[in-house]
C-alpha positions in Angstrom: 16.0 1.3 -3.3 12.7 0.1 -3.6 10.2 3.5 -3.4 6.6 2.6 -3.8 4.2 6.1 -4.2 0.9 6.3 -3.7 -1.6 9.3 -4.8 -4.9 9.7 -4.0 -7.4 12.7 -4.8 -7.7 15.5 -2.5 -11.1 14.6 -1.6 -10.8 11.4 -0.4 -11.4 10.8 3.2 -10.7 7.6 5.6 -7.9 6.4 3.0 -6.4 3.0 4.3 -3.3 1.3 3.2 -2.3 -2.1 3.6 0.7 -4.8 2.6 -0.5 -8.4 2.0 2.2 -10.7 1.9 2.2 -14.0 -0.3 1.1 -16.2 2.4 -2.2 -13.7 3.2 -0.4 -11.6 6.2 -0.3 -8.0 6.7 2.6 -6.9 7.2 1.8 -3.1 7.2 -1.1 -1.2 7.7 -2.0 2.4 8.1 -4.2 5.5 7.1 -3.3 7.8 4.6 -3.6 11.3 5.2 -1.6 13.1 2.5 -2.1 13.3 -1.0 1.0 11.2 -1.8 2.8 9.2 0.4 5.9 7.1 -0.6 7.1 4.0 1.2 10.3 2.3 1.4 10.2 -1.6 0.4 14.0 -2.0 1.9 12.5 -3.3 5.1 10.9 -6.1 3.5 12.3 -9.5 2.2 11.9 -10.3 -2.2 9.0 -11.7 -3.3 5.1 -10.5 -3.9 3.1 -8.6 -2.2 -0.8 -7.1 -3.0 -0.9 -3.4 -1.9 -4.4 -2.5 -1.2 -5.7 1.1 -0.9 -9.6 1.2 0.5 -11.7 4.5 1.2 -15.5 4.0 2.1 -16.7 1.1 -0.2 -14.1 1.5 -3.2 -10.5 -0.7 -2.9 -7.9 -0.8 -5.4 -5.4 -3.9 -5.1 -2.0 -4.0 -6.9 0.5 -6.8 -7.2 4.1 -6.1 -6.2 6.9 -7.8 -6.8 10.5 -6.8 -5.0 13.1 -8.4 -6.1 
């Protein structure tokens, strides 16, 4: 399986999450409104993918590759 968690602080409000494929297209967007939230890769075809978390002003972007 291919689990991906997230945590953010308890004190973070308007906490977005989205899935950038290779080619530049979401494939997945949402808010966040726990603390940690885990999401399931299965869905998805292999290959990269940038996870971006944003909250106000402030975004974090990982690369993820599912192979």
């Amino acid at each position: 399986m291919h689990i991906i968690t997230i945590n953010i602080d308890d004190n973070t409000e308007n906490v977005q999450l989205e899935i950038i494929d290779v080619l530049g297209k979401t494939v997945f967007q949402t808010n966040l409104k726990e603390t940690k939230t885990s999401f399931n890769l299965n869905q998805y075809p292999n290959g990269v993918y940038i996870f971006k978390v944003s909250s106000n002003n402030i975004s974090y972007t990982e690369k993820i590759i599912k192979q």
